[in-house]
C-alpha positions in Angstrom: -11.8 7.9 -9.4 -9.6 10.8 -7.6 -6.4 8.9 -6.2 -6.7 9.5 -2.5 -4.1 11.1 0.0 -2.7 7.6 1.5 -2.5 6.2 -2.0 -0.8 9.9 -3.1 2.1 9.4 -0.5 2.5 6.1 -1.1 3.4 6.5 -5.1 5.7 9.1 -4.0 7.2 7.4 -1.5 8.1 4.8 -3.7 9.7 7.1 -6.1 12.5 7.9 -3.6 12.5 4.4 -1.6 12.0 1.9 -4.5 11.1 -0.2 -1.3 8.9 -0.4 1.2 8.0 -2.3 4.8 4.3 -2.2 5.7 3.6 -3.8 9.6 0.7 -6.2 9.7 -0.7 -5.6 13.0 -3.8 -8.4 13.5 -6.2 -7.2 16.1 -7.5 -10.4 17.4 -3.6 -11.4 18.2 -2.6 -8.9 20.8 -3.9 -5.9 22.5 -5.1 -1.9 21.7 -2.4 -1.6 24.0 0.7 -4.0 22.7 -0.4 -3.2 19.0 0.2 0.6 19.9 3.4 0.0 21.1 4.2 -2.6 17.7 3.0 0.5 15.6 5.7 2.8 17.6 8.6 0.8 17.3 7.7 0.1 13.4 7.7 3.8 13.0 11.3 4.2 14.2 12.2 1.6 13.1 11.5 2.6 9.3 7.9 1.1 8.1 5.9 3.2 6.1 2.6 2.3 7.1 0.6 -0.3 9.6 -2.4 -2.7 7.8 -5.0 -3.5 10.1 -6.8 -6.7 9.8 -6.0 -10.2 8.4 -8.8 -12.0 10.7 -12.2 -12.8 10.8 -11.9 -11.6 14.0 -10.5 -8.1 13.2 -14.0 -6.3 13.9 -16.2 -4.3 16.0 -14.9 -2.8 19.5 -11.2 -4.5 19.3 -10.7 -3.2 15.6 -11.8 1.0 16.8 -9.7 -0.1 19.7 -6.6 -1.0 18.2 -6.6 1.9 15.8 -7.1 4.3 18.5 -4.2 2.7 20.2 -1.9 2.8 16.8 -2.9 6.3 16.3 -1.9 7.7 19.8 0.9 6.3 19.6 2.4 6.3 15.8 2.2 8.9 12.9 1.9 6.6 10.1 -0.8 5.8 7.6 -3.7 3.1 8.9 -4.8 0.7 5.6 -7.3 -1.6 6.5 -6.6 -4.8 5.5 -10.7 -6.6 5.6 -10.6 -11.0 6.1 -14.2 -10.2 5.5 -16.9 -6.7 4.9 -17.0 -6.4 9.5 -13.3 -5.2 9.1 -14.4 -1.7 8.6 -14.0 1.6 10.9 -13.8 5.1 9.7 -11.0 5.5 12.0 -8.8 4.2 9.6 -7.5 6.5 6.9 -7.5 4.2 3.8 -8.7 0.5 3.3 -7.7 -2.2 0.1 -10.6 -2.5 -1.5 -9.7 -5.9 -2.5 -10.9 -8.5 -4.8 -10.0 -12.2 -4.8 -9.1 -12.8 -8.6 -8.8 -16.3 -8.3 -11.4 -17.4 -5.6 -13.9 -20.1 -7.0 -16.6 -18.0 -5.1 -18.1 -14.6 -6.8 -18.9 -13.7 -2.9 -15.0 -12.9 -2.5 -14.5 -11.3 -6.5 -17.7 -8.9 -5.8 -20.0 -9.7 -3.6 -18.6 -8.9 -0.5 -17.0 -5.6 -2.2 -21.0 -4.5 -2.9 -21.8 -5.0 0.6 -19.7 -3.0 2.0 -19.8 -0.2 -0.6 -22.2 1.7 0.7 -21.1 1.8 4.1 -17.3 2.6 3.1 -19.0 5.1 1.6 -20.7 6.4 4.5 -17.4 6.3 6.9 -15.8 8.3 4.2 -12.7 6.0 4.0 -10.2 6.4 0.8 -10.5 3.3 -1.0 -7.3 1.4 -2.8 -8.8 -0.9 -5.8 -6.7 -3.8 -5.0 -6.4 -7.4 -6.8 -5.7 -9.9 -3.6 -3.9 -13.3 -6.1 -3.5 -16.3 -3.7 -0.5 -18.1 -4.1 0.4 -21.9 -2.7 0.1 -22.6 0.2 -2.4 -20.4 0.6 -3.4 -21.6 4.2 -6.3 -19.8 6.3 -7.1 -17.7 3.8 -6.9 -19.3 0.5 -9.5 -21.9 2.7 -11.7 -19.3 3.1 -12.0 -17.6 -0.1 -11.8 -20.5 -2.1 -9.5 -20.1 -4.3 -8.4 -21.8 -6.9 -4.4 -21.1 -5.7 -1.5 -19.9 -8.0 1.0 -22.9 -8.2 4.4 -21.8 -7.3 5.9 -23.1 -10.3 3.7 -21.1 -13.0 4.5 -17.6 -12.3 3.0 -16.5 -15.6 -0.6 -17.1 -13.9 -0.1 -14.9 -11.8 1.6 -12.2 -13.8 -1.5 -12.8 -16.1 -3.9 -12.6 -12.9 -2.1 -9.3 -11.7 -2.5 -7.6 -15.4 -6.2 -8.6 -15.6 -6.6 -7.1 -12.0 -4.5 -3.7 -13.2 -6.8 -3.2 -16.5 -9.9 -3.6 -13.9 -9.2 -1.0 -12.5 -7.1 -1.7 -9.4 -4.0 0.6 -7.9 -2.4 -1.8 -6.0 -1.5 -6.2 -7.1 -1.3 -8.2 -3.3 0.7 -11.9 -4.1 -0.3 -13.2 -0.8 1.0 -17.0 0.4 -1.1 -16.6 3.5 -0.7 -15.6 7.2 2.2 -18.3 8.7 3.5 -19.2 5.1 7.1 -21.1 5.4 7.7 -18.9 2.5 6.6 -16.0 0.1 6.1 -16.0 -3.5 8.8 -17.4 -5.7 11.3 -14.7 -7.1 11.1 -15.6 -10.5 7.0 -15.4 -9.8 7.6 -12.1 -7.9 9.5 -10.8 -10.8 7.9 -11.8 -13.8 3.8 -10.5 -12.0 6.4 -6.9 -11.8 7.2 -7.1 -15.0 3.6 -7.6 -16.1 2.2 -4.3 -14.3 2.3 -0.4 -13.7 0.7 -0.6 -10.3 2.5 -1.4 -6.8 3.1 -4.7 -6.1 3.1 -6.2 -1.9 4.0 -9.4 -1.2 2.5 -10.8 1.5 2.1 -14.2 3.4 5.9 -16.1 4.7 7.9 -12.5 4.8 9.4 -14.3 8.1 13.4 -13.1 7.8 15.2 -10.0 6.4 16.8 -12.9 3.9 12.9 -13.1 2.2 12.1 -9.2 3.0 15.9 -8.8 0.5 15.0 -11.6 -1.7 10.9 -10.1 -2.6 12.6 -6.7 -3.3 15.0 -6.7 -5.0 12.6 -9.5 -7.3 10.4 -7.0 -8.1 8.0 -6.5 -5.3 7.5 -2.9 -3.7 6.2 -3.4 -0.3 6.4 -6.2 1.5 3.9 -6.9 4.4 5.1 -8.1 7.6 3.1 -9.4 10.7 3.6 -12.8 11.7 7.0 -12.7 12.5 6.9 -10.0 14.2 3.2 -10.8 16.1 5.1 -13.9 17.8 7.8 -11.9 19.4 7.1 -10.8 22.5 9.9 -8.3 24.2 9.7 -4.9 22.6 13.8 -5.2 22.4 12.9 -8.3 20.4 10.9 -6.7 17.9 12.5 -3.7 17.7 15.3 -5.7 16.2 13.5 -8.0 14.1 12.1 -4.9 12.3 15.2 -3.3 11.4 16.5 -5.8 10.6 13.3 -6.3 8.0 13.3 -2.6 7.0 17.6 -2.6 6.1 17.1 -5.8 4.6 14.5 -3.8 2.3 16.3 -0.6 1.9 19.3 -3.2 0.3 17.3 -4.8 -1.9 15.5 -1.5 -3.2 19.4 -0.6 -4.4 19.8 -3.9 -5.7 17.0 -3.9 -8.0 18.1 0.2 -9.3 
């Protein structure tokens, strides 16, 4: 399959930047309105791209909404990010096309991925293979797919789980603790899953202060996904802030880890 454009910019981006900040905007959890302003100020602030999505609730008229809003309003790429096969617009430019290695249910390793084939399809949207690998706590989402969750202590699992996913074909390992996580993945877990692959790794799921954005990096991870920290904030000053703080805190530990 042709790598697409979003996917294209992204590998090259990470060439220079060795690090990168993705903003997690959730459309149930705010407005079009205040998610088009969160998507400005993450653009100047230094993100490199907004993921849509998280929810079940990140569908239909709020989810065309909220793009439209991020659009007018911000220049960088839109990556859907589907809780479930409704999380789907063509006015996105790029969605993971994820699979849950490690859920107990074949709904969330390929069934929901063949329905909504056809219809991605349809919409045109670039797809991004992705292995989704859900670490303790887990929380919403590991409840919801399932899954049979990555203790934080055995790191080679998911090393082993991310290097099954890359020989399947995916372009893109997600470590994801869940929306709200205290905490991300362990370093040493973060670092040896890195070691394991040749694809981009996100960590995802507790990414709450610059100290975890550093401490993911510089371990090993390439983009780190922010949204919950930044959802709960209110004043634009306030999350204007909070993100570069996020986004330095990422830049040093891209050097760190050169």
């Amino acid at each position: 399959m042709k790598e697409g454009k979003v996917y294209t910019k992204l590998l090259s981006q990470l060439k220079e930047q060795a690090g990168m900040l993705f903003l997690v905007i959730d459309p149930p959890n705010q407005s079009p309105e205040q998610a088009g302003t969160m998507a400005k100020i993450a653009e100047k602030a230094g993100a490199s791209a907004i993921a849509v999505g998280g929810s079940l609730g990140a569908q239909g008229k709020i989810l065309d909404d909220t793009l439209i809003a991020i659009k007018d309003k911000c220049s960088l790429p839109t990556i859907l990010f589907p809780g479930n096969i409704a999380t789907l617009s063509k006015l996105a430019d790029a969605t993971y096309f994820m699979s849950m290695l490690n859920s107990n249910d074949p709904y969330y390793i390929s069934g929901a991925q063949t329905a909504a084939s056809f219809p991605i399809k349809k919409m045109g949207l670039e797809v991004i293979p992705t292995s989704y690998i859900i670490v303790e706590p887990g929380r919403a989402v590991g409840f919801m797919g399932r899954a049979q969750l990555i203790p934080r202590n055995l790191g080679y699992l998911a090393a082993a789980t991310a290097l099954a996913g890359q020989y399947m074909g995916s372009k893109i390992v997600i470590l994801e603790s869940g929306g709200g996580a205290p905490e991300p993945a362990p370093k040493e877990m973060i670092a040896q899953t890195k070691a394991s692959i040749d694809i981009p790794l996100i960590v995802a799921g507790g990414v709450r202060t610059p100290e975890f954005a550093f401490d993911c990096i510089s371990s090993g991870a390439d983009i780190v996904h922010v949204g919950s920290a930044i959802e709960k904030t209110k004043s634009e000053a306030e999350i204007k802030l909070k993100l570069e703080k996020m986004v330095d805190s990422v830049k040093k530990g891209a050097k760190a880890k050169k």
